[in-house]
The first five atom37 places (N, CA, C, CB, O) and aatype in JSON, in Angstrom:
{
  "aatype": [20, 20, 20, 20, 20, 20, 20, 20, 20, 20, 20, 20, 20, 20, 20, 20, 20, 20, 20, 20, 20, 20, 20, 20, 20, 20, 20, 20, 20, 20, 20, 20, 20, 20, 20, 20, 20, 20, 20, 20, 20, 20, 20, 20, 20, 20, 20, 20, 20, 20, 20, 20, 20, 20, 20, 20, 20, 20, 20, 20, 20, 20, 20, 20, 20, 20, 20, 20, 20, 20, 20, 20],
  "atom_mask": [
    [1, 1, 1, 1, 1],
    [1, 1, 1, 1, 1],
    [1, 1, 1, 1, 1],
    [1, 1, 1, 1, 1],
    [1, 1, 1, 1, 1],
    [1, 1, 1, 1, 1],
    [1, 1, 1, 1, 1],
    [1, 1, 1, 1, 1],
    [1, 1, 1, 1, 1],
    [1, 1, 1, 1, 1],
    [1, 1, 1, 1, 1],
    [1, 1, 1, 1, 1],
    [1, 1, 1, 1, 1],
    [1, 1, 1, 1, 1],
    [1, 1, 1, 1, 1],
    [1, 1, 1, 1, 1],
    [1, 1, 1, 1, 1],
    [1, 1, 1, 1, 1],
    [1, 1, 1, 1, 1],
    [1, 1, 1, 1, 1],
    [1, 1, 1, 1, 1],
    [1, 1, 1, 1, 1],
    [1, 1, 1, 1, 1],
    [1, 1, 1, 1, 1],
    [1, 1, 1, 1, 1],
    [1, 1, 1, 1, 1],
    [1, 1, 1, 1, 1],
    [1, 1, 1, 1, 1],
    [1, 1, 1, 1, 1],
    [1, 1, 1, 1, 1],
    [1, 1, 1, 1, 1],
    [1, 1, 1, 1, 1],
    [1, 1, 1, 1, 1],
    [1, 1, 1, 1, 1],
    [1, 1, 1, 1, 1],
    [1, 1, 1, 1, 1],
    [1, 1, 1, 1, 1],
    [1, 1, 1, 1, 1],
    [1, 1, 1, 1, 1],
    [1, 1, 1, 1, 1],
    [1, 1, 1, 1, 1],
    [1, 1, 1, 1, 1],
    [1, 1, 1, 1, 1],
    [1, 1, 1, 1, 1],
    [1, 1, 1, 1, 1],
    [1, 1, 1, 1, 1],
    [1, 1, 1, 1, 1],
    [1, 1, 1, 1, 1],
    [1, 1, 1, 1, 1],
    [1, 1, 1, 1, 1],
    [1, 1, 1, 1, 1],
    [1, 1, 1, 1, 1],
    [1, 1, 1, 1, 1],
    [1, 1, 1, 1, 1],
    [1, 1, 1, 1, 1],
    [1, 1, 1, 1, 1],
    [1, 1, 1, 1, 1],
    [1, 1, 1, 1, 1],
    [1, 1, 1, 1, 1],
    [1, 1, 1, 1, 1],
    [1, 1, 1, 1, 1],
    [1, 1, 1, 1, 1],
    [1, 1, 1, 1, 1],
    [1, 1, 1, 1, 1],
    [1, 1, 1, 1, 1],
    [1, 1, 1, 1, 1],
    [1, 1, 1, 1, 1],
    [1, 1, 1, 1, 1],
    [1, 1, 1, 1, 1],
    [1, 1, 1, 1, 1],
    [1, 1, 1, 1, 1],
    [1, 1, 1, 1, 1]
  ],
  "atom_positions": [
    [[-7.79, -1.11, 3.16], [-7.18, -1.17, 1.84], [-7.79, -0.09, 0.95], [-7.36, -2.57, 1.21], [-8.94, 0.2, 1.29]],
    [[-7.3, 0.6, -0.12], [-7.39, 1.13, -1.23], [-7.21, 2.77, -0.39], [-8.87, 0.62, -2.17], [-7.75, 3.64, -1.07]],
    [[-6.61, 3.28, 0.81], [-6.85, 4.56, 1.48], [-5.21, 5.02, 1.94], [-8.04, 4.33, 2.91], [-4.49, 4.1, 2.32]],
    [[-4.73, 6.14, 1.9], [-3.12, 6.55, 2.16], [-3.97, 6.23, 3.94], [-2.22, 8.74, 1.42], [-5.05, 6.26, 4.53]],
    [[-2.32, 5.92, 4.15], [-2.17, 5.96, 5.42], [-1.36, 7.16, 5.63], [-1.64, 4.75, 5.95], [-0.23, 7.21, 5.15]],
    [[-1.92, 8.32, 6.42], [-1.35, 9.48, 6.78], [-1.33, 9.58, 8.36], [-2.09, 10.61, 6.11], [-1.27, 10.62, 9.02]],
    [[-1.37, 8.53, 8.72], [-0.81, 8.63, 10.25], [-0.19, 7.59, 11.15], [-1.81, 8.98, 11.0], [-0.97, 6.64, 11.17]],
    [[0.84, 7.34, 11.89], [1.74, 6.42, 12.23], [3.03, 6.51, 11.64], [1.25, 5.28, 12.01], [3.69, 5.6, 11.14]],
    [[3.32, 7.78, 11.75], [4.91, 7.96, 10.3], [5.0, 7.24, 9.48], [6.45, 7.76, 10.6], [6.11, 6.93, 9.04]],
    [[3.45, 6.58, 8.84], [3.86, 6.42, 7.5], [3.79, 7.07, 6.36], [3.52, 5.66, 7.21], [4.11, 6.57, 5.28]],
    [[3.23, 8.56, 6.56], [3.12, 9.64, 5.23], [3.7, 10.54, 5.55], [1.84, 10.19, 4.74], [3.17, 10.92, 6.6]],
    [[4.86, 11.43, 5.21], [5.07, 11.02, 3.91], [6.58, 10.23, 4.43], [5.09, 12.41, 2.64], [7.32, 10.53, 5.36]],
    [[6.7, 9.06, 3.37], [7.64, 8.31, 3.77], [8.57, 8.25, 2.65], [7.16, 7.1, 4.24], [8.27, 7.66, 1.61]],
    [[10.21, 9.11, 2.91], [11.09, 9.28, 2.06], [11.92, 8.16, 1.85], [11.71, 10.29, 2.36], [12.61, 7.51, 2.64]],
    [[11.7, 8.01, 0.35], [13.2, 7.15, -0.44], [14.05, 7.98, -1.07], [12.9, 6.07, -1.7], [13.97, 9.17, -1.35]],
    [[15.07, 6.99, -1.27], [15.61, 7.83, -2.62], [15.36, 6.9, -3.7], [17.3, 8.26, -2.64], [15.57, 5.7, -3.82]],
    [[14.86, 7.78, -4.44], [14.11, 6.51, -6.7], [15.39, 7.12, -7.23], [11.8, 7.38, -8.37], [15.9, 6.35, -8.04]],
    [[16.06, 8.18, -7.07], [17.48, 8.24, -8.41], [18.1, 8.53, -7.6], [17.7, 9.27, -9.83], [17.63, 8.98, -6.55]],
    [[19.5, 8.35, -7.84], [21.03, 8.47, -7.72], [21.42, 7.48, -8.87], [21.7, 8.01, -6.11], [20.92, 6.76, -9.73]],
    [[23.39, 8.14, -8.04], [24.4, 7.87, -9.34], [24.78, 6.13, -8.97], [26.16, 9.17, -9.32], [25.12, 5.61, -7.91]],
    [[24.63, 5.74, -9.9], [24.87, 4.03, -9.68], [26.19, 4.16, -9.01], [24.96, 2.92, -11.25], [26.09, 3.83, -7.83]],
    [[27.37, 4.52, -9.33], [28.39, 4.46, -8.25], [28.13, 5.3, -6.7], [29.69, 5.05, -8.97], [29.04, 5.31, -5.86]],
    [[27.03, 5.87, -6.48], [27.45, 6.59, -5.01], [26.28, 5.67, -4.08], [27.13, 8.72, -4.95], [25.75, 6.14, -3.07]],
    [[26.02, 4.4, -4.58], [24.75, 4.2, -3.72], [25.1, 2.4, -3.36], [23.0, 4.63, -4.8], [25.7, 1.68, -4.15]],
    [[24.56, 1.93, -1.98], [24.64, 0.21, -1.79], [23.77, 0.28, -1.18], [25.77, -0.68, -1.15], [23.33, 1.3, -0.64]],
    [[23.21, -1.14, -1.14], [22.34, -1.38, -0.62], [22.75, -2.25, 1.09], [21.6, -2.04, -1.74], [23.6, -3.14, 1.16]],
    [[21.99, -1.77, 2.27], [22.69, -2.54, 3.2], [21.52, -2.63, 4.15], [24.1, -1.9, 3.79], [20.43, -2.11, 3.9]],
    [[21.82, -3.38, 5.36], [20.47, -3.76, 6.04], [19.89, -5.22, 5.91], [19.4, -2.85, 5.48], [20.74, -5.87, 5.29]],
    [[18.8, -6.02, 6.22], [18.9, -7.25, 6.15], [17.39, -7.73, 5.49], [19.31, -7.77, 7.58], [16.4, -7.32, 6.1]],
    [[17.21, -8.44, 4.48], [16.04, -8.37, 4.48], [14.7, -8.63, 5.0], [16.08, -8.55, 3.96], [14.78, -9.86, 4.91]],
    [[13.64, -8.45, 5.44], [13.1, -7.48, 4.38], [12.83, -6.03, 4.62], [11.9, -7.96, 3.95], [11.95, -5.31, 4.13]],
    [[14.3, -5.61, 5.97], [14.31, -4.08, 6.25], [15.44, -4.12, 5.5], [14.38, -3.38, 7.82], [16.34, -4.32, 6.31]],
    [[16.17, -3.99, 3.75], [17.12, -3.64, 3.62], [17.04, -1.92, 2.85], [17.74, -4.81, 3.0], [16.07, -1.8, 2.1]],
    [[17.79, -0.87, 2.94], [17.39, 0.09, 1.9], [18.92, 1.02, 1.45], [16.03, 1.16, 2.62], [20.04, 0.97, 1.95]],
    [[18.4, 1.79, 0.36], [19.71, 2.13, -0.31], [20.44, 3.27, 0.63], [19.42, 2.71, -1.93], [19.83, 4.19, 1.17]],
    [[21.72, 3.05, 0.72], [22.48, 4.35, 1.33], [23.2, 4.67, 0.5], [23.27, 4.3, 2.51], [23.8, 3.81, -0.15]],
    [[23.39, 6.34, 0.21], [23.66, 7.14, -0.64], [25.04, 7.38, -0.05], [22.67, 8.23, -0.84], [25.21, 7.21, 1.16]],
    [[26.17, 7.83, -0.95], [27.48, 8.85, -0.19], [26.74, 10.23, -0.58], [29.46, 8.7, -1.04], [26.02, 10.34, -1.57]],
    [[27.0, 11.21, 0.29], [27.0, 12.28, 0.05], [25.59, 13.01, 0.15], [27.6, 12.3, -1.02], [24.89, 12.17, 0.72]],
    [[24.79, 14.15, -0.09], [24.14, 14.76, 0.17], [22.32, 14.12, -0.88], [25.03, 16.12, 0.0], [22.24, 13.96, -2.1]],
    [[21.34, 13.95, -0.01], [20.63, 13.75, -1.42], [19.39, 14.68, -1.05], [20.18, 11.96, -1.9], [19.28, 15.25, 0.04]],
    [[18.32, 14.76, -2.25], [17.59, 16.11, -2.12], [16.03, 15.29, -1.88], [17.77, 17.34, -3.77], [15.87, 14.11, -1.58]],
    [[15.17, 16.13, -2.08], [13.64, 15.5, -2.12], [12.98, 15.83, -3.25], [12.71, 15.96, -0.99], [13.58, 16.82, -3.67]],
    [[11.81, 15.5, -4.22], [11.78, 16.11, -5.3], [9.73, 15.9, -4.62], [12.76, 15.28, -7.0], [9.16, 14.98, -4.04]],
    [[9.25, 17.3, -5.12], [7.83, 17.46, -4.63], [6.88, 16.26, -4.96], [7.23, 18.74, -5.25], [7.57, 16.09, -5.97]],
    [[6.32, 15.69, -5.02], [5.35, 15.11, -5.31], [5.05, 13.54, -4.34], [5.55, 15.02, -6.79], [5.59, 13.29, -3.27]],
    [[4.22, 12.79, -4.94], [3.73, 11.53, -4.4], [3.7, 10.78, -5.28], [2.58, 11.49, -3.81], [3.41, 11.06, -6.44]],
    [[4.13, 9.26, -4.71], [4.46, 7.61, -6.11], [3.4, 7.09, -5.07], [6.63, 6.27, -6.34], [3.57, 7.02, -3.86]],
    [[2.39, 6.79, -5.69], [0.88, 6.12, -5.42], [1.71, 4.31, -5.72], [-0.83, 6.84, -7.02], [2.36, 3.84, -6.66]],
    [[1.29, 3.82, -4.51], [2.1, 2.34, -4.84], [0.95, 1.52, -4.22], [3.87, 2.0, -4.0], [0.54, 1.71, -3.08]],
    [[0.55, 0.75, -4.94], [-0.43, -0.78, -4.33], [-0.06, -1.83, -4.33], [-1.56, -1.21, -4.93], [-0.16, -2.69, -5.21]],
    [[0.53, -1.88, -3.07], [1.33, -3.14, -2.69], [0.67, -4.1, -3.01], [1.7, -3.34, -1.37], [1.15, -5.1, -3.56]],
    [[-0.84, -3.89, -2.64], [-1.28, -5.14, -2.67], [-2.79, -5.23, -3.75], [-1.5, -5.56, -1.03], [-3.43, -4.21, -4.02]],
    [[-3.17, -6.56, -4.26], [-4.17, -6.86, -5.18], [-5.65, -7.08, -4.24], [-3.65, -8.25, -6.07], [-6.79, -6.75, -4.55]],
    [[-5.21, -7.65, -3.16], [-6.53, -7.81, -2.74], [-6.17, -8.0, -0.92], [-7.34, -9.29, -3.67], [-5.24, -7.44, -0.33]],
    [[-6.99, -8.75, -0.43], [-6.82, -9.27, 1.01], [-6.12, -10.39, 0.97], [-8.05, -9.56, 1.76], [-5.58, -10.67, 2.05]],
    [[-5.93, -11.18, 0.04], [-5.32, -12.36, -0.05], [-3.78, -12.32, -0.3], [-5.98, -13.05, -1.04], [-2.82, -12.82, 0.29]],
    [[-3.91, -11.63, -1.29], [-2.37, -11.15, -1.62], [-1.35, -10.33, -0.32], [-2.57, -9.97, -2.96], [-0.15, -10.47, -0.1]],
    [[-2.34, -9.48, 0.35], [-1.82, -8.98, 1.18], [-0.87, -10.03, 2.73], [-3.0, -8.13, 1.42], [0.27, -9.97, 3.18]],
    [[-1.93, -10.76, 3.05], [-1.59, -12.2, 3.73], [-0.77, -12.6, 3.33], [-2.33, -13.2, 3.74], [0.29, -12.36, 3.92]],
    [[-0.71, -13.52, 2.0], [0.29, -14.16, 1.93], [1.8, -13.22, 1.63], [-0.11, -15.16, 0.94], [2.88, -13.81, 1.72]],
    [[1.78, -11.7, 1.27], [3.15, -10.99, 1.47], [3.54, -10.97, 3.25], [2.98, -9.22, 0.78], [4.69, -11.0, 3.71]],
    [[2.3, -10.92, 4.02], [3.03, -11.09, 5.27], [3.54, -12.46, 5.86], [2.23, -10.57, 6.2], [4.52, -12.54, 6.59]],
    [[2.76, -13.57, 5.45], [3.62, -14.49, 5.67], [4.91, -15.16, 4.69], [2.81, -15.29, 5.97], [5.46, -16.23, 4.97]],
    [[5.28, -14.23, 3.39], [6.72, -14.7, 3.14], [7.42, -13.4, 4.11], [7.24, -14.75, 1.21], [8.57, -13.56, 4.51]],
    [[6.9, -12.52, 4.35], [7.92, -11.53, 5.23], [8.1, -12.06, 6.22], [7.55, -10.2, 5.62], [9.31, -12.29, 6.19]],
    [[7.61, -12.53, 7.36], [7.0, -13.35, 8.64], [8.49, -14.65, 8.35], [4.74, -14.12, 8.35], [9.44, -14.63, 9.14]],
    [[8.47, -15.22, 7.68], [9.48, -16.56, 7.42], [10.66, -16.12, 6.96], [8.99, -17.65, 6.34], [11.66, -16.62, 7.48]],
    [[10.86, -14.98, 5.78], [12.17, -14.28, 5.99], [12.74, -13.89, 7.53], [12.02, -12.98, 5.21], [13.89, -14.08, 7.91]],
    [[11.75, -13.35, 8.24], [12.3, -13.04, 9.69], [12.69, -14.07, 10.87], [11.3, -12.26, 10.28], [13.41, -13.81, 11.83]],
    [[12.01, -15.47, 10.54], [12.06, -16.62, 11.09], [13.46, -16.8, 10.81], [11.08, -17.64, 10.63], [14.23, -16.66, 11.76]],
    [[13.88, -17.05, 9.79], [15.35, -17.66, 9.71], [16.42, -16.66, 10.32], [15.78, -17.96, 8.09], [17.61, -16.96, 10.34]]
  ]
}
């Protein structure tokens, strides 16, 4: 915890954060669902520093509501 993971294709790992509210849905099932765009989209330079998680505890219990989403 608290270190990028830069190996296992998880760095650098592309989203898309903007598009046009009409060219985009969301599809897929959760908790693999993600947005698909119509049409062409770009990359913009930089890095979004994200901390999923608060501690070791927090981290656990996000895998076991992910873990029971996948159960059903």
């Amino acid at each position: 915890m608290g270190k990028f993971i830069r190996h296992s294709g998880w760095y650098p790992q592309y989203r898309y954060r903007i598009f046009k509210k009409g060219n985009a849905i969301w599809v897929g099932e959760n908790p693999h669902d993600y947005i698909s765009i119509q049409g062409k989209g770009s990359k913009i330079c930089g890095d979004i520093i994200h901390y999923s998680f608060r501690d070791l505890s927090h981290q656990v219990n996000t895998i076991n509501q992910f873990s029971s989403i996948v159960a059903f």
